[in-house]
GUVO-88986 format. One record per residue (C-alpha): residue number from 1; residue in one letter; x negated, y negated, z negated. Coordinates in Angstrom, 1 decimal, m for minus. Each point is the difference from the previous one (the first is absolute). Example, Ala and Ser with C-alpha at 12.3 -4.5 7.8 and 13.67 -1.06 7.14 Angstrom:
REM residues 2
@num = 1 | residuo = A | u = m12.3 | v = 4.5 | w = m7.8 .
@num = 2 | residuo = S | u = m1.4 | v = m3.4 | w = 0.7 .
//
This chain:
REM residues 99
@num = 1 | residuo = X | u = 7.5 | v = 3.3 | w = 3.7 .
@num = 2 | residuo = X | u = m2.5 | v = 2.4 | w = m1.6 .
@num = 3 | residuo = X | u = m0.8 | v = 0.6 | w = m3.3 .
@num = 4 | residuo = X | u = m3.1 | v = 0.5 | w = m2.3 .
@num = 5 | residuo = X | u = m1.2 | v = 0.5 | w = m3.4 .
@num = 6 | residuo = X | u = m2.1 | v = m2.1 | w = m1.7 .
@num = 7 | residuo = X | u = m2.8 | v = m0.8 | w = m2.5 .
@num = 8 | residuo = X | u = m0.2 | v = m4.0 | w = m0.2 .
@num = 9 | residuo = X | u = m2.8 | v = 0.8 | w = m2.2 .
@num = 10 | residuo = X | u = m1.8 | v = 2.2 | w = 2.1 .
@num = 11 | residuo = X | u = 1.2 | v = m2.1 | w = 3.0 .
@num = 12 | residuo = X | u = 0.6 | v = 3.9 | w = 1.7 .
@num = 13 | residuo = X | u = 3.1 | v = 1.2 | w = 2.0 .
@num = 14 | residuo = X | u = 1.6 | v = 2.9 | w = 0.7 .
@num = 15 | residuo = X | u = 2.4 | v = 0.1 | w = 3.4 .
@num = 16 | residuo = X | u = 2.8 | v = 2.1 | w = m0.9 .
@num = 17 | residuo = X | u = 2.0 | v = m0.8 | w = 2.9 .
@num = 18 | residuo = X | u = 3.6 | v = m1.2 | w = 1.4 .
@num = 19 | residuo = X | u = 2.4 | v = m0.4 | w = m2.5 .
@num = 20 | residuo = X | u = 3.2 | v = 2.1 | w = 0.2 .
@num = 21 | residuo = X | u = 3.2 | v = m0.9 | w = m1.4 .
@num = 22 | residuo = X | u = 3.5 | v = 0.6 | w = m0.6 .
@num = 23 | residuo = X | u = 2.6 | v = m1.3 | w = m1.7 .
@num = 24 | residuo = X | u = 1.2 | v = 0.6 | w = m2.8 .
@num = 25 | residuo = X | u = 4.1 | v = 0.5 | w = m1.8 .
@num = 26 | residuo = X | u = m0.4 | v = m3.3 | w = m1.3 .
@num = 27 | residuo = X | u = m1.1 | v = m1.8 | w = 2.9 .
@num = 28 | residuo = X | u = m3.5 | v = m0.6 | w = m0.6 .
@num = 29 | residuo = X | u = m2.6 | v = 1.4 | w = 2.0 .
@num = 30 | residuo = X | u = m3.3 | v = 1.7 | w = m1.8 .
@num = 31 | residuo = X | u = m2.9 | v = 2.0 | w = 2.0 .
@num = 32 | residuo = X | u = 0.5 | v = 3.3 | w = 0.2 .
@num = 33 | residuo = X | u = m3.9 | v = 1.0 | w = 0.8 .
@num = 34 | residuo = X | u = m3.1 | v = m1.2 | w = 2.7 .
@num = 35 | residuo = X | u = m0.9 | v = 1.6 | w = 3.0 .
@num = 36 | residuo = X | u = m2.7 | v = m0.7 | w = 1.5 .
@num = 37 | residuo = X | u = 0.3 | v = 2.3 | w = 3.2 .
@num = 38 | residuo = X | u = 2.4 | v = m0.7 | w = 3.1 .
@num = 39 | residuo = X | u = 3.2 | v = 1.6 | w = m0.1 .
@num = 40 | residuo = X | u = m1.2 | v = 3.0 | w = 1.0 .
@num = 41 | residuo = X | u = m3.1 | v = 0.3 | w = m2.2 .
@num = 42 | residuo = X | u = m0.5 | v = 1.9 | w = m3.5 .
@num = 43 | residuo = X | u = 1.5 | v = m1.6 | w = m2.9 .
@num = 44 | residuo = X | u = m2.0 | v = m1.8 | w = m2.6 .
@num = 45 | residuo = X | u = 0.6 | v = 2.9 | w = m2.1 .
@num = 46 | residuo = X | u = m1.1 | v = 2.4 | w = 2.4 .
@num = 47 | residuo = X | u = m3.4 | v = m1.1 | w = 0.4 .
@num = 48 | residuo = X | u = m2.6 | v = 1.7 | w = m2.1 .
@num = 49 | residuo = X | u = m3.1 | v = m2.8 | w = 0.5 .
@num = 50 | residuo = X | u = 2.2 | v = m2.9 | w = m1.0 .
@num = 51 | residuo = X | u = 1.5 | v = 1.2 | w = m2.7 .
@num = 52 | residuo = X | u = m3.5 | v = 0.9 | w = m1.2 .
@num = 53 | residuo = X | u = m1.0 | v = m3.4 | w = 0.9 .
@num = 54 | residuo = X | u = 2.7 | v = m1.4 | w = m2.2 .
@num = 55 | residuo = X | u = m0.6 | v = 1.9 | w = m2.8 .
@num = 56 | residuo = X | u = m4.0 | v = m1.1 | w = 0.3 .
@num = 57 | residuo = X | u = 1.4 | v = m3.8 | w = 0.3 .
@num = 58 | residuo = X | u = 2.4 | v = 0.3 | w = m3.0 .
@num = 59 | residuo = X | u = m3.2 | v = 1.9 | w = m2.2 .
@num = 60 | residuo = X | u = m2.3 | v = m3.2 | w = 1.1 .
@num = 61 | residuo = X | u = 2.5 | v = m2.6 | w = m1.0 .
@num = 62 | residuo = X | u = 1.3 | v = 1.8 | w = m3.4 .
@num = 63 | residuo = X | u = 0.4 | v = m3.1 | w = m2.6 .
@num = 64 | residuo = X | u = 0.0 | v = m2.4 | w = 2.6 .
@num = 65 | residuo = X | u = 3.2 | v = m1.3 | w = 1.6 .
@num = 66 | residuo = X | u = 1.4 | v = 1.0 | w = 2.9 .
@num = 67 | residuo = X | u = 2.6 | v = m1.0 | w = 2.1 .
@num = 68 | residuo = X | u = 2.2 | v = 0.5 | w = 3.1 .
@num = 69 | residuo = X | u = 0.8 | v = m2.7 | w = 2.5 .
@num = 70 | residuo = X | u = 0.4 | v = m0.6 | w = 3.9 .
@num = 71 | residuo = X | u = m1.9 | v = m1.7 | w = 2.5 .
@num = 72 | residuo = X | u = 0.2 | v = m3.6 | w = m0.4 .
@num = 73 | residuo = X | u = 0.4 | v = 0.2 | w = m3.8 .
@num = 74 | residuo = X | u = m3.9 | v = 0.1 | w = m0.6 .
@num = 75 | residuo = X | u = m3.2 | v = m1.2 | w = 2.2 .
@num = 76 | residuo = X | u = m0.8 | v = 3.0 | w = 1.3 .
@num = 77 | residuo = X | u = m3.4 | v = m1.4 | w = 1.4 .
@num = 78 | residuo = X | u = m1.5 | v = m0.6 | w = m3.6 .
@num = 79 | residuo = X | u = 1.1 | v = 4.1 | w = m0.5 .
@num = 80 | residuo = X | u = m1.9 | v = 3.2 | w = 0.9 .
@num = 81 | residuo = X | u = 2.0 | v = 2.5 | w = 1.8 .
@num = 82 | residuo = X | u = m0.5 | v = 3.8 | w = m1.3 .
@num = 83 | residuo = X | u = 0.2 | v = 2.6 | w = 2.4 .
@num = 84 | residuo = X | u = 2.2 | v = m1.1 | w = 3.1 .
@num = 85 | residuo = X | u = m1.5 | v = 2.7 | w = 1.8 .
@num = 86 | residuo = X | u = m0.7 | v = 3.5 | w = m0.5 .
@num = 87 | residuo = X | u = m3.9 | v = m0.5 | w = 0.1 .
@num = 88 | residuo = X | u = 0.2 | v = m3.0 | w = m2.4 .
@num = 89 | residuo = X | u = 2.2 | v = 2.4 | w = m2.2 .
@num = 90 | residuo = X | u = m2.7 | v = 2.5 | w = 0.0 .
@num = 91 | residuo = X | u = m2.5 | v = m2.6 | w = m0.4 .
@num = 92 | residuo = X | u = 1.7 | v = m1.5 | w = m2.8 .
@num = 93 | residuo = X | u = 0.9 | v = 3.4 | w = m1.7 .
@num = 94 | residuo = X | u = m3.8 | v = 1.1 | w = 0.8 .
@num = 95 | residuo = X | u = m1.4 | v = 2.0 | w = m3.7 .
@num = 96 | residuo = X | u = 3.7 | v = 0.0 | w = m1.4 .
@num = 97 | residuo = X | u = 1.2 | v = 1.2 | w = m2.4 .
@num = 98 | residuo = X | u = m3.4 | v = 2.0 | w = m0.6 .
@num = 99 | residuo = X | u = m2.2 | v = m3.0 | w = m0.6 .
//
C-alpha cells in the first residue's frame, strides 16, 4: 500500500511512499513516517529534491485542502502525479522558489 498527498481540488498528487508503522502502548497502530526508497535507500528526510518538492506542493496548495490517503482510497487516474522521478522533480521545481 503506498501513500500520497492530495489536492481534490487541484486533482494533483504527491507519492510519498510506503507507509511505516508501529504500534503503539495502547494497542493501536499509527504511521510513524513514508519512505519512498527500498530498504536500503535514503530516507524521505534525507533527500534534498523532495523535500523541496514538497515544500513547492504545500506553497501551491496553501488555502486549499489537502489530505493524506493510500492507494485504493482515491482514483488515482483522474490525479496528476508530481515528481515520481528525479527529472519530473526538477521539472516540476524548474524557476523555484526564485520565480
Amino acid at each position: 500500500m503506498d501513500a500520497y498527498l492530495i489536492c481534490p481540488e487541484t486533482r494533483k498528487s504527491l507519492w510519498l511512499g510506503k507507509p511505516i508503522r508501529s504500534d503503539e502502548k495502547d494497542g493501536t497502530e499509527r504511521t510513524r513516517y513514508y519512505h519512498r526508497s527500498s530498504s536500503e535507500g535514503p530516507w524521505n528526510h534525507e533527500r534534498e529534491l523532495l523535500n523541496m518538492v514538497l515544500w513547492k506542493f504545500l506553497s501551491d496548495h496553501a488555502r486549499k485542502d489537502l489530505r493524506v490517503v493510500f492507494s485504493g482510497d482515491f482514483d488515482e487516474d483522474v490525479y496528476e502525479e508530481i515528481g515520481s522521478e528525479d527529472f519530473e522533480m526538477r521539472a516540476y521545481l524548474q524557476g523555484w522558489p526564485e520565480g
